[in-house]
N, CA, C and O of each residue as an XYZ file, in Angstrom:
356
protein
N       0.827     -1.198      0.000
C       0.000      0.000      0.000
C       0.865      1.254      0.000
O       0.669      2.167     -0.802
N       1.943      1.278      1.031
C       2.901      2.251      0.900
C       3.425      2.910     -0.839
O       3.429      4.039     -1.329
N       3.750      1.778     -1.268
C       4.023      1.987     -2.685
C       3.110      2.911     -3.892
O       3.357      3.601     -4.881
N       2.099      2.511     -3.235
C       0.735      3.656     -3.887
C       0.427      4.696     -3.283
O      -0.525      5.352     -3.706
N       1.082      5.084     -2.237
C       0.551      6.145     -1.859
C       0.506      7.656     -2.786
O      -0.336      8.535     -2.601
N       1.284      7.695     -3.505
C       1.704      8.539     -4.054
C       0.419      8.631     -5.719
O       0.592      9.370     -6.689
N      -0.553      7.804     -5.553
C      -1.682      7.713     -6.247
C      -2.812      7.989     -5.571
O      -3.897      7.958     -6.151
N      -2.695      8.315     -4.171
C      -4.291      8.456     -3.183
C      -4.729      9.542     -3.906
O      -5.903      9.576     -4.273
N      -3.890     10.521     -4.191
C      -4.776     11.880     -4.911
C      -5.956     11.725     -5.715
O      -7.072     12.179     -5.464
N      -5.450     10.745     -7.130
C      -6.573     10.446     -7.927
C      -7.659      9.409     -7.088
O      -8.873      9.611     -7.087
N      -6.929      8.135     -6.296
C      -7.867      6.587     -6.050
C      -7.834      7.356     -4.604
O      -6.856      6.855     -4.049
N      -8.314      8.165     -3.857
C      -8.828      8.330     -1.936
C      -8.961      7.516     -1.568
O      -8.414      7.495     -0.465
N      -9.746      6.000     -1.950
C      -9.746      4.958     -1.701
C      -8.261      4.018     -0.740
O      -8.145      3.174      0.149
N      -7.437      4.796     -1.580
C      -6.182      4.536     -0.765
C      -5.875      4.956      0.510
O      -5.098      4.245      1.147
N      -6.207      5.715      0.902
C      -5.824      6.589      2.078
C      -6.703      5.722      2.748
O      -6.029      5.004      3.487
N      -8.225      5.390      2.850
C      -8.621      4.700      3.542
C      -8.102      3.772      3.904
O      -7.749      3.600      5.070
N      -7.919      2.859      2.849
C      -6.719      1.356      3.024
C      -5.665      1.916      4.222
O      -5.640      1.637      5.421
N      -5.010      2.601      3.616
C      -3.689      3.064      4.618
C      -3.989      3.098      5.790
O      -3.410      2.400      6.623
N      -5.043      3.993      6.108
C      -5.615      4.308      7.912
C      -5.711      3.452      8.095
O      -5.031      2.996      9.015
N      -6.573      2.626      7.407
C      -7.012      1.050      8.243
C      -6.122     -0.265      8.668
O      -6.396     -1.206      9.413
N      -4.811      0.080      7.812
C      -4.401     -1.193      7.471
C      -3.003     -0.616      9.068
O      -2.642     -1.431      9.917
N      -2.462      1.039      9.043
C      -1.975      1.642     10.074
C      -2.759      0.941     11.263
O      -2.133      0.147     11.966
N      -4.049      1.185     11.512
C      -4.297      1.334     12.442
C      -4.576     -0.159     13.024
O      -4.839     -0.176     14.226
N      -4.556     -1.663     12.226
C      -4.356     -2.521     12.732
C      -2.790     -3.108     13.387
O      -2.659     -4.171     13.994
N      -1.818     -2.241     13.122
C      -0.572     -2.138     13.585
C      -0.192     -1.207     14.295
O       0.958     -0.768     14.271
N      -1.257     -0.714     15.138
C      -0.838      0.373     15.563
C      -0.105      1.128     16.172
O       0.414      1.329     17.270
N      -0.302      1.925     14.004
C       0.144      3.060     13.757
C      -0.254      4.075     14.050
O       0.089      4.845     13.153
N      -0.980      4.766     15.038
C      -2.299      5.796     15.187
C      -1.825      7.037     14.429
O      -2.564      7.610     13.628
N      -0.396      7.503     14.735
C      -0.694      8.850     13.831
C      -0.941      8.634     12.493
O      -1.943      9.126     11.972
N      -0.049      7.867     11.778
C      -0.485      7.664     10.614
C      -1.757      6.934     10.051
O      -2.096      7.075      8.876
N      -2.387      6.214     10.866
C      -3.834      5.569     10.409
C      -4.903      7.282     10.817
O      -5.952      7.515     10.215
N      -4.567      7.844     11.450
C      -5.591      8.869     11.562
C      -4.990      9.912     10.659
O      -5.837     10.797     10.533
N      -3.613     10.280      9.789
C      -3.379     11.499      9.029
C      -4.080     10.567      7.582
O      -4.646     11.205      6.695
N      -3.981      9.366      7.515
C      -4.529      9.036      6.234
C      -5.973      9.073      6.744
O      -6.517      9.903      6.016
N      -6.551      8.776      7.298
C      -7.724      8.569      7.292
C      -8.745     10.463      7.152
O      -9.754     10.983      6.675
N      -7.849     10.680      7.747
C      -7.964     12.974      7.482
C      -8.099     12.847      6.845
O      -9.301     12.646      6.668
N      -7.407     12.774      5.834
C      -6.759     13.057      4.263
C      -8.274     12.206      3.220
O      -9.051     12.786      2.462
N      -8.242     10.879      3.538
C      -9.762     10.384      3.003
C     -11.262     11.039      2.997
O     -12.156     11.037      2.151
N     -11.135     11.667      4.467
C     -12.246     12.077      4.817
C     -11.959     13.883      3.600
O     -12.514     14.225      2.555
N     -11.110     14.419      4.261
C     -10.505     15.232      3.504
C     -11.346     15.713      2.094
O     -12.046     16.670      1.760
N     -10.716     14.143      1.328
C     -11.123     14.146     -0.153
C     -12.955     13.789     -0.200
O     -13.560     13.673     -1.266
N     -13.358     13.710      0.631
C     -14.811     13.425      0.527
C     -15.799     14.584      1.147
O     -17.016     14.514      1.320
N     -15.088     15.448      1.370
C     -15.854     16.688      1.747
C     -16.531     16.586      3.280
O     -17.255     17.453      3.769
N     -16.182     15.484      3.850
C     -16.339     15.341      5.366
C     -15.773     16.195      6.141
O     -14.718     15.796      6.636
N     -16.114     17.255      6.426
C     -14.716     18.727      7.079
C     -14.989     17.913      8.849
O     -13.949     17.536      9.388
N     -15.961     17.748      9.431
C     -15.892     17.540     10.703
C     -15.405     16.149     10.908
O     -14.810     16.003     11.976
N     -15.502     15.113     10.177
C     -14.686     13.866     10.134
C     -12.550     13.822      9.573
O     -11.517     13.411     10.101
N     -12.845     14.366      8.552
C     -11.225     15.004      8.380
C     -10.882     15.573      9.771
O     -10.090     14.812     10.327
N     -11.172     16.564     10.475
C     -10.760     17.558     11.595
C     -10.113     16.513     12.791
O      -9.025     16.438     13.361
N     -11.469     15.712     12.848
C     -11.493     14.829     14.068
C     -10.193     13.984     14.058
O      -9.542     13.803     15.088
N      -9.785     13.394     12.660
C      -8.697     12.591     12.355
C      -7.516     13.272     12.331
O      -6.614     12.523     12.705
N      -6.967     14.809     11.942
C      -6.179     15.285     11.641
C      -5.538     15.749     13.370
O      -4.485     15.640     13.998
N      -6.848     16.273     13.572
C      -6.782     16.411     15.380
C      -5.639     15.235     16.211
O      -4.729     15.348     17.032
N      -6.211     14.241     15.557
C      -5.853     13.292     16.579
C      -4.138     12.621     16.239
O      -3.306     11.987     16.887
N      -4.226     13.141     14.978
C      -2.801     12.361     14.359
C      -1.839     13.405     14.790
O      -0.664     13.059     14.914
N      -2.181     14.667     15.043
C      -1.044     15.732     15.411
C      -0.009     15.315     16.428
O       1.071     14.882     16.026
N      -0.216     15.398     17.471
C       0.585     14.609     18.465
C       1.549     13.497     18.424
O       2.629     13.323     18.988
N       0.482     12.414     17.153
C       1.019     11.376     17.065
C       2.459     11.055     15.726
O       3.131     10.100     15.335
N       2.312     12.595     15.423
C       3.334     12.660     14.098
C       4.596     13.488     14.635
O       5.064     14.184     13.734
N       5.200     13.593     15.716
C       6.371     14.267     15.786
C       7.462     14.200     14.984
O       8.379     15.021     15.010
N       7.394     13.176     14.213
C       8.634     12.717     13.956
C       8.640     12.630     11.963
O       9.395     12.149     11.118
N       7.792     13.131     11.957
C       6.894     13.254     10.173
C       6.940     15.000     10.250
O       6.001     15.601     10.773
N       8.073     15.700      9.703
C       7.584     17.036      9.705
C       6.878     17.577      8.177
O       6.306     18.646      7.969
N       7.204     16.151      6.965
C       6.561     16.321      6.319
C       4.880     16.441      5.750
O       4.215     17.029      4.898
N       4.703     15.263      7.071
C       2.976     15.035      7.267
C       2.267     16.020      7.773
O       1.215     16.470      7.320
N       3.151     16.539      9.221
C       2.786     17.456      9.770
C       1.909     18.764      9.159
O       0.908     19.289      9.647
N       2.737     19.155      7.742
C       2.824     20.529      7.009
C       1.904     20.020      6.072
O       1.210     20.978      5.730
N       1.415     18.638      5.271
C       0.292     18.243      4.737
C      -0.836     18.322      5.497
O      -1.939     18.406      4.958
N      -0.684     18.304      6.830
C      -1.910     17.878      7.581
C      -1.962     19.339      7.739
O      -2.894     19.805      7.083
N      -1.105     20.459      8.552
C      -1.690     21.563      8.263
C      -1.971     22.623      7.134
O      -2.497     23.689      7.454
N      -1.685     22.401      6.000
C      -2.499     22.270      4.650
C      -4.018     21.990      4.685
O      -4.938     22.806      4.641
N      -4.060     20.737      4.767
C      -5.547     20.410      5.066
C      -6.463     20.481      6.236
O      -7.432     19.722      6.258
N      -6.269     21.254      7.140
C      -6.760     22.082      8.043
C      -6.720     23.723      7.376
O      -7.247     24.600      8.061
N      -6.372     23.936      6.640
C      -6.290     25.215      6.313
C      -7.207     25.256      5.287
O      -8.075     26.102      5.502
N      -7.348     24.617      4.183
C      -8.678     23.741      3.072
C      -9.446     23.695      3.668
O     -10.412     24.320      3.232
N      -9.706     22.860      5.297
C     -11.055     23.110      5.727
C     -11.865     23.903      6.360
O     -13.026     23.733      6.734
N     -10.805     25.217      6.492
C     -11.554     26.248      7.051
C     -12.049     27.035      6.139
O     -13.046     27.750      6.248
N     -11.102     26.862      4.903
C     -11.824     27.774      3.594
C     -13.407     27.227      3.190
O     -14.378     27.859      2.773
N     -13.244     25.917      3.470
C     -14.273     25.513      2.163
C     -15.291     25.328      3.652
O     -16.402     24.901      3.339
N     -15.174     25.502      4.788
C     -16.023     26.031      5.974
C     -17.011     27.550      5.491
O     -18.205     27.751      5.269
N     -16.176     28.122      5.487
C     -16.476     29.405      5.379
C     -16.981     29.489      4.146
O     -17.746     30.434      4.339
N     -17.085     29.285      3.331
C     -17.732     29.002      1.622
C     -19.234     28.304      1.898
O     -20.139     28.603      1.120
N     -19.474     27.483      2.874
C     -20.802     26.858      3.539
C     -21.880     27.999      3.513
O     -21.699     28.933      4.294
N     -22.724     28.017      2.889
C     -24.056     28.769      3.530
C     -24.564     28.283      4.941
O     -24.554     27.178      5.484
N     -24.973     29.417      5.295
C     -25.384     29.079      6.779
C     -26.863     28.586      6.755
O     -27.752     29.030      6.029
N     -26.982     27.467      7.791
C     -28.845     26.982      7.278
C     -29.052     28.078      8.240
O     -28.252     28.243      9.160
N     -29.986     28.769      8.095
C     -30.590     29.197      9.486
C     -31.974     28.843      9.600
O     -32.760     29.520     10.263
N     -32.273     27.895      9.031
C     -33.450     26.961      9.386
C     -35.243     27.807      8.797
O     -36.434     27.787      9.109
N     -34.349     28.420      7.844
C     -35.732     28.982      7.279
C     -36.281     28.330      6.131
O     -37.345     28.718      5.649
């Protein structure tokens, strides 16, 4: 799976694999920065958050992930703010 990673962009499908397959070895930061990153690509902003949240801590040692993951915390505040607000009318 590692070997494909570098294809999750187009197949997201991958990133799922990855989290899942991390997180039966657990890998937690990395099963939760891929699993961000999935949610990420599916327009899930409060499911991405929750995952990206949780992998922070767990990535000290990834300063490359780190700067992807805050990338995509930064994507989800834009495309937050792009949300119409319901106000239930």
């Amino acid at each position: 799976m590692e070997q494909i990673e570098d294809l999750a962009p187009s197949f997201p499908d991958i990133d799922m694999g990855l989290g899942t397959l991390y997180g039966q070895v657990n890998r937690m930061g990395l099963a939760h920065f891929y699993l961000g990153r999935y949610y990420l690509s599916r327009s899930n902003w409060e499911v991405a958050v929750f995952h990206y949240r949780k992998a922070r801590p767990l990535l000290g040692d990834s300063p490359q992930k780190l700067d992807e993951l805050d990338r995509g915390l930064k994507a989800i505040s834009v495309e937050i703010k792009k949300e119409p607000i319901d106000d239930g009318a």
